[in-house]
C-alpha beads as a LAMMPS data file, in Angstrom:
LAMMPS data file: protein, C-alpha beads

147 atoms
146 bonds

1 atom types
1 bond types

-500.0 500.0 xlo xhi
-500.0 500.0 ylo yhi
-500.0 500.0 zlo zhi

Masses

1 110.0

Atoms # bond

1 1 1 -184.697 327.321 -113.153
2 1 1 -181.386 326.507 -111.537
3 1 1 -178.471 328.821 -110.631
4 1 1 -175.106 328.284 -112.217
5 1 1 -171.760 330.127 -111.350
6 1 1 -172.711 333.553 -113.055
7 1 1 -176.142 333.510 -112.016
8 1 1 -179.595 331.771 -113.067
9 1 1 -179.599 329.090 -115.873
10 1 1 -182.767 328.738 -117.607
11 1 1 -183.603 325.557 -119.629
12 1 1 -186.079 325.787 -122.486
13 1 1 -187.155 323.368 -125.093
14 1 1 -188.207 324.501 -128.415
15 1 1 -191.110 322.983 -130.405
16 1 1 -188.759 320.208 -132.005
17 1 1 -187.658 318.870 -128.659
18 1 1 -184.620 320.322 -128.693
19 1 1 -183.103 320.925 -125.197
20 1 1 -181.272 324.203 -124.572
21 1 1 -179.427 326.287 -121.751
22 1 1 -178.797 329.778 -121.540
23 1 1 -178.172 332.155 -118.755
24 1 1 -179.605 335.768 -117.567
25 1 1 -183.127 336.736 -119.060
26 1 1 -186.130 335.281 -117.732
27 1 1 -188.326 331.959 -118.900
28 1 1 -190.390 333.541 -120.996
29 1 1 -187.652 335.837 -122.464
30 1 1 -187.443 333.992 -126.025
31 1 1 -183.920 335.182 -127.074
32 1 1 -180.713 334.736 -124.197
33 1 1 -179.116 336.902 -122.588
34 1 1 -176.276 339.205 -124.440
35 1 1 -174.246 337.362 -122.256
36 1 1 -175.272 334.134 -122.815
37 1 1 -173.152 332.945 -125.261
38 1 1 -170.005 333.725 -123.501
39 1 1 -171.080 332.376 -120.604
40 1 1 -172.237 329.070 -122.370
41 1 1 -169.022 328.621 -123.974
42 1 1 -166.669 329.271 -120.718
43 1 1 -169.422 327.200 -118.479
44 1 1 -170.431 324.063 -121.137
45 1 1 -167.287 324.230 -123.428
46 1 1 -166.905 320.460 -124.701
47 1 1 -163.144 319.444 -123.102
48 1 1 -163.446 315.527 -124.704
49 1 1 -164.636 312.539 -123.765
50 1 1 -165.693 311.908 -120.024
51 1 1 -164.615 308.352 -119.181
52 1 1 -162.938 305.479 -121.732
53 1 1 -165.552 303.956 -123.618
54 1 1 -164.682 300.155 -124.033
55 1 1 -165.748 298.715 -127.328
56 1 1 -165.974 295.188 -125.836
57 1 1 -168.529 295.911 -123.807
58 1 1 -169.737 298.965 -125.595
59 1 1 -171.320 298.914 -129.039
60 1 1 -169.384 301.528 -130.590
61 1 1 -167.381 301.454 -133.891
62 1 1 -165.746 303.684 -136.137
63 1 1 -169.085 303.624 -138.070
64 1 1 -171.655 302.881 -135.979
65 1 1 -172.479 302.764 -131.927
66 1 1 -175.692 301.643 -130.155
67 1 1 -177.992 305.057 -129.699
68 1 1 -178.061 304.484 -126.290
69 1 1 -174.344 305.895 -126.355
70 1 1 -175.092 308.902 -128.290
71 1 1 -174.782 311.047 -125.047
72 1 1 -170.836 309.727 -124.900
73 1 1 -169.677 309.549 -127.918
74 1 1 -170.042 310.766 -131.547
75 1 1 -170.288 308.505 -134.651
76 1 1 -171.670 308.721 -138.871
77 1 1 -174.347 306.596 -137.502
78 1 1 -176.827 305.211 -134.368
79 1 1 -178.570 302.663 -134.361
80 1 1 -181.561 301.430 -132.112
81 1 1 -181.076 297.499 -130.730
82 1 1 -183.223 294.854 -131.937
83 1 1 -183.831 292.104 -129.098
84 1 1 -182.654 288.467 -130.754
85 1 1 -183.092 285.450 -129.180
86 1 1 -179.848 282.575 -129.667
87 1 1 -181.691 279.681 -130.910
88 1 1 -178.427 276.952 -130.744
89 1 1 -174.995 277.349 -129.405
90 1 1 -172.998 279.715 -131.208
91 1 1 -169.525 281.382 -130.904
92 1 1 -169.757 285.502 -130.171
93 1 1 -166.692 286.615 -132.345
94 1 1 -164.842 289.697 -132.756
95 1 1 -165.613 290.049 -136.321
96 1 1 -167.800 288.432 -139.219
97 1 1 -166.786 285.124 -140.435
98 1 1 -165.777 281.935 -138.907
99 1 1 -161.919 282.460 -138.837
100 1 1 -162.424 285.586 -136.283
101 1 1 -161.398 284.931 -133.374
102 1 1 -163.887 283.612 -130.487
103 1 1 -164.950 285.994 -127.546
104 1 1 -167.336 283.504 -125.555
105 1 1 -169.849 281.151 -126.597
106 1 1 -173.914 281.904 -126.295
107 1 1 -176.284 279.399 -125.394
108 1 1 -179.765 278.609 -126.447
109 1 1 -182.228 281.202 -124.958
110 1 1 -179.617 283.912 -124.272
111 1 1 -180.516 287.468 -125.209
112 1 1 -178.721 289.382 -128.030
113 1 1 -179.286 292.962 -128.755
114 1 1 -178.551 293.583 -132.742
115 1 1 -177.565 296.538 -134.246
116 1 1 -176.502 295.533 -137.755
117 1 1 -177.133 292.334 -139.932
118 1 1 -175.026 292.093 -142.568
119 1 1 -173.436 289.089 -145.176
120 1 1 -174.930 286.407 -142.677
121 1 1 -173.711 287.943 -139.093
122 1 1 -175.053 290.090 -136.513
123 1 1 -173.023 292.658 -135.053
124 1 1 -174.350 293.932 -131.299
125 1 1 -174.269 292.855 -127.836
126 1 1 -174.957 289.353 -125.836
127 1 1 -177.291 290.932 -122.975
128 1 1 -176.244 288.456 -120.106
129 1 1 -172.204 287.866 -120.902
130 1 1 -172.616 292.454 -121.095
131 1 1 -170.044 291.519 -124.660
132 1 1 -170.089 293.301 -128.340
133 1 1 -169.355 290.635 -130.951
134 1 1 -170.700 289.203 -134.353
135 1 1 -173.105 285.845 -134.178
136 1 1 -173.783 284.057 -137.238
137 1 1 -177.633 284.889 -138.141
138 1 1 -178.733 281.434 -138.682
139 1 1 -178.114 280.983 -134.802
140 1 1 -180.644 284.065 -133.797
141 1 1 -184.352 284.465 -133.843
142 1 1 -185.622 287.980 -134.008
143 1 1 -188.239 288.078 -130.422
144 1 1 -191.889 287.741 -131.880
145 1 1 -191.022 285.273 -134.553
146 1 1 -192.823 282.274 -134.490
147 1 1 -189.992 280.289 -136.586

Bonds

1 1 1 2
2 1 2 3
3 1 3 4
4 1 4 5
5 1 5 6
6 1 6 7
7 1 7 8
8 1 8 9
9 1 9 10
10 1 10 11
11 1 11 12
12 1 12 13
13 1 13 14
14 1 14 15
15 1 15 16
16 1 16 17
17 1 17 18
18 1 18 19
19 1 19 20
20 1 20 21
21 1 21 22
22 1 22 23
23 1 23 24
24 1 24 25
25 1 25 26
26 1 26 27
27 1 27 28
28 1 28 29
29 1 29 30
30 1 30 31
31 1 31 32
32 1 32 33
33 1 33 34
34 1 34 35
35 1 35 36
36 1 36 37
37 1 37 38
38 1 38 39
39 1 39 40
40 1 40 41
41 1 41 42
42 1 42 43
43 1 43 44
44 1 44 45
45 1 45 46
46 1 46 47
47 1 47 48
48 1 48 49
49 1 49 50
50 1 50 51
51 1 51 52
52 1 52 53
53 1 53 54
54 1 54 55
55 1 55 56
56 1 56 57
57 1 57 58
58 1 58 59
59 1 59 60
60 1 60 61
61 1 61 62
62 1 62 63
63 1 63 64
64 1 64 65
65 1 65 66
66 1 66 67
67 1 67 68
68 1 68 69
69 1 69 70
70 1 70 71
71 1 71 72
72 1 72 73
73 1 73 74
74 1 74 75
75 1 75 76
76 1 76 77
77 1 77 78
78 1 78 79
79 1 79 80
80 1 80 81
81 1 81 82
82 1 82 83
83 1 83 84
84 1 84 85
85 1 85 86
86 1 86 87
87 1 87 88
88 1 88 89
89 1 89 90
90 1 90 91
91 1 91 92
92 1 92 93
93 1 93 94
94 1 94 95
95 1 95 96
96 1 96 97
97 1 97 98
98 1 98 99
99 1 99 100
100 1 100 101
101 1 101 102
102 1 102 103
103 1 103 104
104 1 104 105
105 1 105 106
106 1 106 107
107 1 107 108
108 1 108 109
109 1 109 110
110 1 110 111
111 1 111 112
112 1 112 113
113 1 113 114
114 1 114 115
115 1 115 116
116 1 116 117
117 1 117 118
118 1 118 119
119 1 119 120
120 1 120 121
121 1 121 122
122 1 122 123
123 1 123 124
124 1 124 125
125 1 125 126
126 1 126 127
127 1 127 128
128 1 128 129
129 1 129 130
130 1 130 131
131 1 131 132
132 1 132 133
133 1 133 134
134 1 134 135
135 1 135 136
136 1 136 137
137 1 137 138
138 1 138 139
139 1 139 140
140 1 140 141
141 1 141 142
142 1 142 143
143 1 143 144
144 1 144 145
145 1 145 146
146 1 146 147
């Protein structure tokens, strides 16, 4: 238990997993507090996002963002990273295709965290340059695979 403002907040988590807050009552009080709602809302209201989230170094797009960013910000879909390997030099871009433009260039043996594989790229994030591009899936290995 830890004490908030209007007095002790208790923290419970239901048999889903599910994480919640309330205040008043006691720990093994299932239901909150007659209070706790209005206390909640004045106390853990949500005011917008925290800090700038930078898409160039952030996996996050209109449709999609890395599920490790769930916590910041809100999008149709997450998805989990799948470690690649770069197999020959190839060209991070800011989109899919060849006539996007070029962000950096990857080298042989560099790590590349994909979230989505689609029409011959790989959208996600080059691990030691810390950029979100698209690599052209010939170029990447998925870790594990023999060849």
């Amino acid at each position: 238990m830890i004490h908030g403002p209007t007095g002790p907040v208790i923290r419970r988590i239901d048999n889903w997993g599910h994480d919640f807050l309330s205040t008043g009552g006691n720990a093994s009080d299932p239901a909150p507090a007659p209070n706790a709602a209005k206390a909640t809302a004045r106390h853990f209201a949500l005011s917008g996002p925290r800090c700038p989230i930078d898409p160039a170094t952030n996996a996050v797009r209109p449709d999609l963002a890395d599920i490790r960013l769930a916590e910041y910000v809100f999008a149709p879909h997450y998805a989990a990273p799948m470690a690649m390997t770069v197999t020959a030099v190839a060209p991070l871009r800011s989109g899919p295709g060849g006539d996007a433009p070029m962000i950096t260039s990857l080298r042989p043996g560099d790590m590349f965290e994909a979230l989505e594989i689609s029409r011959g790229y790989v959208w996600g994030k080059a691990s030691s340059q810390g950029l979100v591009g698209y690599v052209a899936q010939a170029s990447l290995t998925l870790n594990g695979d023999a060849g």
